[in-house]
PLY file of the C-alpha trace (Angstrom):
ply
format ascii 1.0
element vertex 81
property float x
property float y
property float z
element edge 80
property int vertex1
property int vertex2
end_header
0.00 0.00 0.00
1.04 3.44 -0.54
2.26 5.85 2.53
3.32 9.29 2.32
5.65 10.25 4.97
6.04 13.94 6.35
9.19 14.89 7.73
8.91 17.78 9.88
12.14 19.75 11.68
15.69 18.92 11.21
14.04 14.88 10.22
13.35 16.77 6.57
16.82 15.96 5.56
15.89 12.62 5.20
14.03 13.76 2.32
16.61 15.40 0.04
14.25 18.37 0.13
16.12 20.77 2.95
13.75 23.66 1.78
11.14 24.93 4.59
9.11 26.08 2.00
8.90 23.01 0.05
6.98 19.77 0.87
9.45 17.34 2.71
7.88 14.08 1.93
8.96 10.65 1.16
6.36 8.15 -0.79
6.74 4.52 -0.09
5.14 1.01 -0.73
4.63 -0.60 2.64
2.85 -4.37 3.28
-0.22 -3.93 5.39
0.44 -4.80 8.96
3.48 -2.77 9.23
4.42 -0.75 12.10
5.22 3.10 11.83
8.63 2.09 13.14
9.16 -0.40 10.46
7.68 1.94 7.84
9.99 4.72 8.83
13.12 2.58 8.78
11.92 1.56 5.51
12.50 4.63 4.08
16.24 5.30 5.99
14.49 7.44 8.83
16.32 6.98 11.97
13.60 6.42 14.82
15.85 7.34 17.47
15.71 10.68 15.83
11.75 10.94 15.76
9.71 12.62 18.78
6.80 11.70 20.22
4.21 13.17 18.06
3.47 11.10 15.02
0.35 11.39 13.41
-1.23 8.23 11.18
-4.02 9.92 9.18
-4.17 12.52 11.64
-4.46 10.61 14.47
-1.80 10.77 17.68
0.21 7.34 17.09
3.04 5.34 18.36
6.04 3.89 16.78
4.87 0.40 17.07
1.10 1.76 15.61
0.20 -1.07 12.91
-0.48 0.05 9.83
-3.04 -1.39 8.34
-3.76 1.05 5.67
-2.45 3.48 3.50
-2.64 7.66 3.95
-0.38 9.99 5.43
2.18 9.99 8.02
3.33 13.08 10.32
6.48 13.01 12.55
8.56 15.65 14.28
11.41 15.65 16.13
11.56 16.15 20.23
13.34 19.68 19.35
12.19 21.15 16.29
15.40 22.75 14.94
0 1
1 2
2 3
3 4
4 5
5 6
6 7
7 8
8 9
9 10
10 11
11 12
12 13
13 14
14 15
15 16
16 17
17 18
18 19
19 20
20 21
21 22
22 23
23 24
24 25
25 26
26 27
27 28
28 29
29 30
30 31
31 32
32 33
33 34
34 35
35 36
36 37
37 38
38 39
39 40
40 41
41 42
42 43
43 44
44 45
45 46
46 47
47 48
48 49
49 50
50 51
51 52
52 53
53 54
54 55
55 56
56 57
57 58
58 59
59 60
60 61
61 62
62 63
63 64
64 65
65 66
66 67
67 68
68 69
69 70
70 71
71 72
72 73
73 74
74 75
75 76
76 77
77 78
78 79
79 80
């Protein structure tokens, strides 16, 4: 299934796009089931580097959420610089 990540903070190097003003997103095939840590590691994201607020379809989430379908993913960093 499809997932777009949104890298928030100093986590939107991770998405070649260093640009505030641009979209920092990553788009990746993940198998139903997944975890949000799993999905993120997927796509080279360091989870020791993510906060605590992650958002699955705008809903408040953990790292070891299941995903069990597609949409958007939100995560920020503890300190947002």
């Amino acid at each position: 299934m499809k997932l777009e990540i949104h890298l928030y903070g100093r986590l939107r190097r991770f998405t070649g796009n260093p640009d505030p003003g641009k979209p920092s997103v990553i788009d990746i095939d993940v198998p139903g089931g997944i975890t949000i840590r799993g999905a993120l590691e997927k796509a080279g994201v360091p989870t020791d580097e993510v906060g605590t607020n992650i958002f699955l379809n705008g809903m408040y989430s953990s790292l070891d959420r299941n995903i069990d379908e597609g949409g958007r993913l939100g995560v920020f960093p503890n300190d947002m610089n």
